[in-house]
C-alpha positions in Angstrom: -208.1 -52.3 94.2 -211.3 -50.5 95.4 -213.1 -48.7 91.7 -215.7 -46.9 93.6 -215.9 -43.2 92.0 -217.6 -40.3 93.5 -218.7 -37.7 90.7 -219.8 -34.5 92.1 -221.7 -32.3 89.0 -224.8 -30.3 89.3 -225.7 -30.7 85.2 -227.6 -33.9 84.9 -226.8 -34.1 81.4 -223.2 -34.1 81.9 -223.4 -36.4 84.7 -225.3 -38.9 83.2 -222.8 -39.0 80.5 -219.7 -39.6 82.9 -221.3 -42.3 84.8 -222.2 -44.4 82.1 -219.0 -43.8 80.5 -217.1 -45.0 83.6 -219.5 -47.7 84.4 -218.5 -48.9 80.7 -215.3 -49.6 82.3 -216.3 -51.0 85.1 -216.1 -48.6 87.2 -218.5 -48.0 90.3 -220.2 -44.3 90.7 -221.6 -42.4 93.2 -223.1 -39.2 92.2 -224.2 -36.3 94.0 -225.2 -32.6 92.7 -223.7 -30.3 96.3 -221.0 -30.4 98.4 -223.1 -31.6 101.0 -224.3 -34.6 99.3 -220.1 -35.2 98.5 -219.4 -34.7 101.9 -222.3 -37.4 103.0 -220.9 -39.9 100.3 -217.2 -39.4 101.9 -217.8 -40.1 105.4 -220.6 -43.0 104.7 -217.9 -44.8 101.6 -214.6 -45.3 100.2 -213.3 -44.1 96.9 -210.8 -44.5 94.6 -211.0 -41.1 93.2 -213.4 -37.9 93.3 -214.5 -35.7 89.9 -215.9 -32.6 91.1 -217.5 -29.6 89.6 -216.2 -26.3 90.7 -219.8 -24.5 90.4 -221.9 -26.4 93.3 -225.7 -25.2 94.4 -224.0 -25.1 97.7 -220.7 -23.5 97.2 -217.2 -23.7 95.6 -216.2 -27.3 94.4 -212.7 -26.2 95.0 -212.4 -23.9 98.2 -214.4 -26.4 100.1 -211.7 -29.3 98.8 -209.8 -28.4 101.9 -211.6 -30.2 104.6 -211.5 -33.3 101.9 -208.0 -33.2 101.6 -207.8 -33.1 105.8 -210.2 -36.4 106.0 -208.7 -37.8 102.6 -205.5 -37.2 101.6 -204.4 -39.4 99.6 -207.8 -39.4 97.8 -207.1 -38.7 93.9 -209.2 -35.1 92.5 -210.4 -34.8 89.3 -211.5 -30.7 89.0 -213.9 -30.3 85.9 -215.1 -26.5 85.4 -217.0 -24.3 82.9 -215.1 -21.4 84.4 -212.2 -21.6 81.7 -209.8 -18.7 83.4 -206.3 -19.0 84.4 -207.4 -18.1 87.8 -209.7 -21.4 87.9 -207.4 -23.6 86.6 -204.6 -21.9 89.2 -206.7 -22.7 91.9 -207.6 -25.7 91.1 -203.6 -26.6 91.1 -203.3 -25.1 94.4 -205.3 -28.3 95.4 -202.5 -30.5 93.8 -205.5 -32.2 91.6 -204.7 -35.3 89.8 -205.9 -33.7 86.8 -207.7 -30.2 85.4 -210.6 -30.9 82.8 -212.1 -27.3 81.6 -215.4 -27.6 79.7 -216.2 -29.0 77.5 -213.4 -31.7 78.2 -212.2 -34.8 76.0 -214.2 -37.7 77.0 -211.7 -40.2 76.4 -208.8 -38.1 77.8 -211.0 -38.2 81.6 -211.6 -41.8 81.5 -207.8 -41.9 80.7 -207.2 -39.5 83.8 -209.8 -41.9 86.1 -207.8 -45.2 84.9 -204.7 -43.0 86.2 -205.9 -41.6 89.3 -207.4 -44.8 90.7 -204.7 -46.0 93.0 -202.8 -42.5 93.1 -202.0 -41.7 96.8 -200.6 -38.4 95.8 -203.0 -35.6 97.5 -200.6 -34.0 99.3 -201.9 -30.0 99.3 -199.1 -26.9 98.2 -199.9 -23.5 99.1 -199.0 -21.0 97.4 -200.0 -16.8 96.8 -202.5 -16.5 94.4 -201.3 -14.0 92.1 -203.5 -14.9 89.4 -204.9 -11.3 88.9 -201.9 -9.9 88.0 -201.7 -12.0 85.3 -203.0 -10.5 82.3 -204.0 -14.0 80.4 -207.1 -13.5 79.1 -209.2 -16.0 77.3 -211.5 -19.6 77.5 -210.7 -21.2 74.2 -210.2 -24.4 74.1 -206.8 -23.0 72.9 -206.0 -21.1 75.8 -207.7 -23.8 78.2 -204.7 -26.2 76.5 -201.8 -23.6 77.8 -203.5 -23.3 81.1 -203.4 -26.6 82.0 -199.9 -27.1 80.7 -198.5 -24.2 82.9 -200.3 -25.3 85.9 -198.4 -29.0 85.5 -195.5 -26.9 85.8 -195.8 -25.2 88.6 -194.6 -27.2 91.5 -191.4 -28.9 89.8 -188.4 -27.0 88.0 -188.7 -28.9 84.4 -187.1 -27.0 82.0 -190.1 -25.4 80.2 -189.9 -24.2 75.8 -192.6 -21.9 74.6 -193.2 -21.8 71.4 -195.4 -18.9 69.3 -196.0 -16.5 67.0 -194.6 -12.7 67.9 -197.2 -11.0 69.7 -198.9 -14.2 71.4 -197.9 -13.5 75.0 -195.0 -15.7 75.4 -193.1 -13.8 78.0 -196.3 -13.7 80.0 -196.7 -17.2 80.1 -193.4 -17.2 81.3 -194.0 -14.7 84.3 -197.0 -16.8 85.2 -194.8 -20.2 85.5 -192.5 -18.0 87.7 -195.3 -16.1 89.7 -197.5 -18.8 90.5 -194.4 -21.7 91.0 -192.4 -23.1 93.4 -189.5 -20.1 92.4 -192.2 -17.0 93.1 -190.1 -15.8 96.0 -186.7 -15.5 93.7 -186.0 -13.3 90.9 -187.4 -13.3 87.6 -184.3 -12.4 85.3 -185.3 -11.9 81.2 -183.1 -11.7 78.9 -183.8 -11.0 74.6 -181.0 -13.1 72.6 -182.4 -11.4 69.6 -181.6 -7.6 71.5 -177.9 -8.8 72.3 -175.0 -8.0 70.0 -173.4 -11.7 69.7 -170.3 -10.5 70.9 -171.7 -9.3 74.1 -174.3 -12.0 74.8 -172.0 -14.2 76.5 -170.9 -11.9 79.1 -174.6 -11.2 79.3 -175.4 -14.8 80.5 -172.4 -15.7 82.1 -170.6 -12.6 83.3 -167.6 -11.7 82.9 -164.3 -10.7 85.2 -162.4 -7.7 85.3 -159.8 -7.2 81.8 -161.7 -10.1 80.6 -162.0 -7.7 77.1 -161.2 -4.1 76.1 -163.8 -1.8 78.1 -164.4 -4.7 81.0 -163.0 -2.5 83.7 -165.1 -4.2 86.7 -166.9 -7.5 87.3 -169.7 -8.0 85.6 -172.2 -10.4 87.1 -174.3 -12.5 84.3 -178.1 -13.1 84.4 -177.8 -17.0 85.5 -175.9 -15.4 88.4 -178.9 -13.0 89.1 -181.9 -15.6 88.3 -180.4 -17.5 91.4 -183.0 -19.3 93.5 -185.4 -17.9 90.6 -186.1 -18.1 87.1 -184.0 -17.1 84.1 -186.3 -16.6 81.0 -184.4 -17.0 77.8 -186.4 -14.5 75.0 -186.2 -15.9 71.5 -184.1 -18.4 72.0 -183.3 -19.4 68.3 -181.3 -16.0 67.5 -179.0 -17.0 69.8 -175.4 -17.0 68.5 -173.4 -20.7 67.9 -170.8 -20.3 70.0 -173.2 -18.9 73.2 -175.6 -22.0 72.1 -172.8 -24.6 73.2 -171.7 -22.5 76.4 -175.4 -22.3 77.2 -175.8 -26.0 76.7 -172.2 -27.3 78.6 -174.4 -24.8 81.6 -177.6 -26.5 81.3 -175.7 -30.2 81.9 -173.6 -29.2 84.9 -175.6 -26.3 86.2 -172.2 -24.5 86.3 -171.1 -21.6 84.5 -167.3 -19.9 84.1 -167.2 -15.9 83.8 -166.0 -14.5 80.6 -162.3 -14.3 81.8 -162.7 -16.4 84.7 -161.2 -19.8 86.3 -163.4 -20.4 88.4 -166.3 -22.3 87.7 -169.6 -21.3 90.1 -172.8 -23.4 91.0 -176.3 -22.0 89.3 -179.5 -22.0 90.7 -182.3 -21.2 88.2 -185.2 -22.5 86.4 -184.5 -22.0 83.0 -187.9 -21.1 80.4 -186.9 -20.2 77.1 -189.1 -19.1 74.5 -188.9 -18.5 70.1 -191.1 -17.3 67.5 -188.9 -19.7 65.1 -189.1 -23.0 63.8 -186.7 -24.6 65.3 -186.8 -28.1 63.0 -185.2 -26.3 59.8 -183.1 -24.4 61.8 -181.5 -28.1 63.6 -181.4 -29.0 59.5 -179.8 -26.3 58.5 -176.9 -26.4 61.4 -178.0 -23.1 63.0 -179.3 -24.5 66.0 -177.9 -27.4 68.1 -180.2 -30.4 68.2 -178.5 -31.2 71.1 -179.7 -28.1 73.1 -182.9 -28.3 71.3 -183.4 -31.1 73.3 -182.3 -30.3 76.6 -184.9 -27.2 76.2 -187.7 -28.6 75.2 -188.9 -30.9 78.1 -192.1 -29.6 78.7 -193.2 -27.7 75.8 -196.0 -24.8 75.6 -197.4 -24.0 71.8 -199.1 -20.5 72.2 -201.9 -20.2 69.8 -202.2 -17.5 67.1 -204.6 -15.0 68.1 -206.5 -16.1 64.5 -206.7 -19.6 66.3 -208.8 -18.2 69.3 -211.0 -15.5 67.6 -213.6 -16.3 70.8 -211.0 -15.0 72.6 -211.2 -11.4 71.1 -214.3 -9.7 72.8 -212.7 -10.6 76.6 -209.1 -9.3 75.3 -211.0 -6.2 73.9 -212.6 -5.4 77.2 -209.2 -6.5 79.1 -207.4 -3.8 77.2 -209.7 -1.3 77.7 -210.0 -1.7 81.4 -206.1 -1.9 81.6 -205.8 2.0 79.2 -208.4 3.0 81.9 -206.1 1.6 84.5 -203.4 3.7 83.3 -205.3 6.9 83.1 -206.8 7.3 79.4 -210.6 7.5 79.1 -212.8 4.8 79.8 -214.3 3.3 76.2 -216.7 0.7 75.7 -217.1 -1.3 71.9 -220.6 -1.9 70.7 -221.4 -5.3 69.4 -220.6 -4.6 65.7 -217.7 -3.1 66.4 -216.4 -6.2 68.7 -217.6 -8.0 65.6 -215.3 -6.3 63.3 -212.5 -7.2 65.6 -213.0 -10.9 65.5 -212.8 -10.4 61.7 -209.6 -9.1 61.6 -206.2 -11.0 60.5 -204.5 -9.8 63.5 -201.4 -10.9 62.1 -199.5 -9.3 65.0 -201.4 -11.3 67.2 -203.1 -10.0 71.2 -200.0 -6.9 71.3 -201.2 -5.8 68.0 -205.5 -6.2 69.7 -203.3 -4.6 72.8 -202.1 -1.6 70.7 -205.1 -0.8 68.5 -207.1 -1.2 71.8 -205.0 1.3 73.8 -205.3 3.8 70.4 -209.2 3.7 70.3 -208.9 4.6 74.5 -206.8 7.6 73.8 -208.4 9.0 70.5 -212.0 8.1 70.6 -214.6 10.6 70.5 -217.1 9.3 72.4 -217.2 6.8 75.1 -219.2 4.4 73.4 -217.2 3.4 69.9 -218.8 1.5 67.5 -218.0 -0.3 64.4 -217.8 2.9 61.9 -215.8 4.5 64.5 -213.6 2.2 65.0 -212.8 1.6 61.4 -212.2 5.4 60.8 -209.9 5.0 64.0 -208.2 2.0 63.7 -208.1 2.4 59.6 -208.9 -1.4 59.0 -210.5 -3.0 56.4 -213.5 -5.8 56.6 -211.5 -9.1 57.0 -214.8 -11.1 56.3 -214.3 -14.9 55.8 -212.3 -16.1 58.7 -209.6 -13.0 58.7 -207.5 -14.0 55.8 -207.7 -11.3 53.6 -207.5 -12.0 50.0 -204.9 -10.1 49.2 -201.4 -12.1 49.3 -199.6 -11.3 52.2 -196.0 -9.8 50.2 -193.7 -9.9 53.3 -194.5 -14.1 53.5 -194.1 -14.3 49.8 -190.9 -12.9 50.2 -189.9 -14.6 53.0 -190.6 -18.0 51.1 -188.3 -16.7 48.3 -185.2 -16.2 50.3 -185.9 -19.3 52.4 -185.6 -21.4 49.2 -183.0 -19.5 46.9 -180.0 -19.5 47.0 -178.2 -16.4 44.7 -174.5 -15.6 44.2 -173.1 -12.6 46.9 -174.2 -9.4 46.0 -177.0 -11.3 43.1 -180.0 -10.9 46.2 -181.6 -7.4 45.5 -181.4 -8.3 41.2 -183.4 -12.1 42.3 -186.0 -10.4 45.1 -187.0 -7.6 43.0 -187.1 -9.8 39.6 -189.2 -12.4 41.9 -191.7 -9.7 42.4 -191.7 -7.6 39.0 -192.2 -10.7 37.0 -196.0 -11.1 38.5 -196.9 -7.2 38.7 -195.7 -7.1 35.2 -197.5 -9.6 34.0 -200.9 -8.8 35.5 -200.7 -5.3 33.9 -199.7 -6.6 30.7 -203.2 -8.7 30.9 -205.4 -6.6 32.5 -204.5 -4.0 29.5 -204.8 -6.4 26.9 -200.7 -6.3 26.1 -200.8 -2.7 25.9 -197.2 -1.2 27.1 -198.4 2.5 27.4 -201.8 1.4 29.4 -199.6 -0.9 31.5 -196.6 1.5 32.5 -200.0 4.0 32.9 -201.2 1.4 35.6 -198.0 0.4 37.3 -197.1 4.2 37.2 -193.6 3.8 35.5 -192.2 4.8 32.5 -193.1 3.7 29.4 -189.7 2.7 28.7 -188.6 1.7 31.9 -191.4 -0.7 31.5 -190.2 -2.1 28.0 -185.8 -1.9 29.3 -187.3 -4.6 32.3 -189.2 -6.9 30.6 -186.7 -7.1 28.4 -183.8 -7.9 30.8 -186.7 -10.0 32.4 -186.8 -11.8 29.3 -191.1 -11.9 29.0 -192.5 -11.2 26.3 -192.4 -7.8 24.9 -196.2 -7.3 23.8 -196.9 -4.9 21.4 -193.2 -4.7 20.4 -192.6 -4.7 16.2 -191.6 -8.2 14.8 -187.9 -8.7 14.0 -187.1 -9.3 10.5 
């Protein structure tokens, strides 16, 4: 088995470290810096696989692929680009590469791709539309590099795809872009919220349902698997569906069949199914909310959107993104200076790129001047500095919280009495210290009543400071 290589890359530096790298495992390279110089090395040799650059002195490492894959096509590509968009790494599919590699790339994870693709006689070429710009997928993390190539291995096969994320981190777009850019583009792309859906409706959602089926069913009702045929049915927030839907939806997924609500009849489904949560599914399996057993037959290729924290490099191209799209839809152009992108990056954005999205489209419609910079923005947006990595200092209540009712367990109707005691006991106690024991000061502080104050802390049981000793 021939282990000749042909590495087309324009940066010395980076070429010299592939080649000694692959000539470490005894692998054979040719290198050449233009498409001309590939092109030369192809008709004079034979290869095993080609790495190319997308960048070339000479032109387009992967529009000029074609008249490679016309003279080679079983010949394995390797794409490596700087230019870490969606688009890139769409195009690059639409080559049917053997693998993506954006920069800066995994040195081990190419050589693994090389050992992989040496032998490969899969070059067979897919075209497709490139839709890419209507695809509002903005960044070049490493993050976001991570979730491009994932939905690009996705595109030409109907794998049942889970994406998982934060609120706010673009799920649904990611799936629109596996249905845009796939093998299913010409179909419909059918969405549907389980969280928006009263449970005693979302099954007739899904499924359909027949005439009489229920009080107020006075005609047919055809169900979104019905409508997604020949497309893609995207399943929004997948964990809040309902038990009972869960096991219909997961009998559906294992015969691709469903039965109207009402119905005897069952009918054939055609539809790539993407589903997508903000939950954490793992507790929920635990805890008998969520069947493992659909859990599984979900998640077959998985997608993990980052948090917008997680990609703060990302934040100056969303900014921009945003502001092009409010101009797009007819409010003022605005442009951020440099401190006020700044202040940006160094916010929590706990809300994630809808919440950039939203205080973006605010600054486009309220804005003074064209150019906003940081002060600005601050009076406009009314943030505070999130200095030192955007996690403020302050403790975020609303997760507090959210711990406490994860882990306690009070009698019916004890809830309210636990949650507020939970969060008196600390705010008590601080103001009791920070006035030295003092009731009046620290009813002064909390602004309470003095002897609303002392009534709680007694049925709190703390210690009553200041109080008289008992005799």
């Amino acid at each position: 088995m021939s282990r000749a290589v042909l590495l087309v890359e324009d940066d010395a530096s980076i070429a010299t470290v592939i080649t000694a790298a692959l000539e470490a495992e005894d692998f054979s390279v040719a290198h050449s810096d233009t498409i001309a110089g590939r092109d030369a090395a192809l008709a004079e040799s034979e290869f095993a696989a080609l790495l190319t650059d997308v960048v070339l002195p000479d032109g387009d490492g992967i529009a000029s692929l074609d008249r490679v894959r016309a003279a080679h096509p079983a010949l394995p590509v390797i794409v490596l680009s700087a230019q870490n968009t969606l688009d890139t790494a769409v195009r690059a599919s639409d080559t049917d590469p053997f693998e993506y590699f954006p920069k800066p790339f995994d040195l081990d994870e190419l050589l693994r791709a090389v050992r992989q693709a040496v032998g490969s006689a899969d070059g067979a070429a897919v075209e497709h539309e490139d839709a890419a710009e209507a695809l509002p997928l903005v960044g070049r993390s490493p993050a976001m590099q991570a979730v491009y190539r994932m939905i690009t291995r996705v595109l030409r096969n109907d794998l049942t795809v889970l994406i998982l994320g934060e609120s706010g981190t673009g799920k649904e777009l990611v799936a629109e872009a596996i249905h845009t850019l796939g093998k299913r583009r010409d179909g419909p792309f059918v969405a549907v919220n389980a969280a928006a859906i009263p449970s005693e409706l979302i099954e007739s959602e899904l499924f359909g349902h027949e005439k009489g089926a229920f009080t107020g069913a006075v005609a047919r009702h055809v169900g979104k698997f019905e409508q997604a045929a020949g497309g893609t049915l995207f399943l929004d927030e997948i964990g809040d569906m309902p038990m009972q839907a869960q096991t219909r939806l997961l009998r559906t997924l294992q015969s691709g069949r469903i039965r109207r609500v009402g119905g005897r009849d069952e009918i054939a489904v055609d539809a790539r199914i993407v589903a997508a949560t903000h939950r954490d599914l793992a507790p929920m399996i635990a805890a008998g909310t969520f069947r493992e057993d659909l859990y599984y037959r979900l998640n077959v290729v998985p997608i993990q959107l980052p948090p917008l924290r997680e990609r703060r490099e990302d934040i100056a191209a969303l900014a921009r993104h945003f502001l092009a799209q409010a101009a797009n839809e007819g409010l003022p152009w605005r442009s951020l200076t440099p401190d006020a992108i700044a202040r940006l990056e160094r916010q929590p954005w706990r809300g994630n790129v809808r919440e950039l999205r939203n205080c973006i489209f605010r600054v486009a419609l309220m804005a003074r001047e064209e150019t906003v910079d940081e002060d600005a923005l601050a009076r406009l947006l009314e943030i505070e500095d999130g200095a030192g990595g955007g996690e403020s200092d302050e403790p975020d209540f609303a997760a507090a919280l959210a711990g406490f009712l994860a882990t306690s367990s009070p009698g019916e109707g004890e809830l309210y009495d636990a949650a507020l005691a939970a969060f008196e006991r600390p705010l008590f106690a601080h103001a009791l210290t920070a006035t030295g024991g003092n009731q009046l000061r620290a009813a002064r502080l909390l602004g309470i009543n003095r002897n609303t104050l002392r009534k709680r802390l007694v049925e709190l049981d703390m210690p009553v400071f200041g109080a008289s000793p008992r005799h």
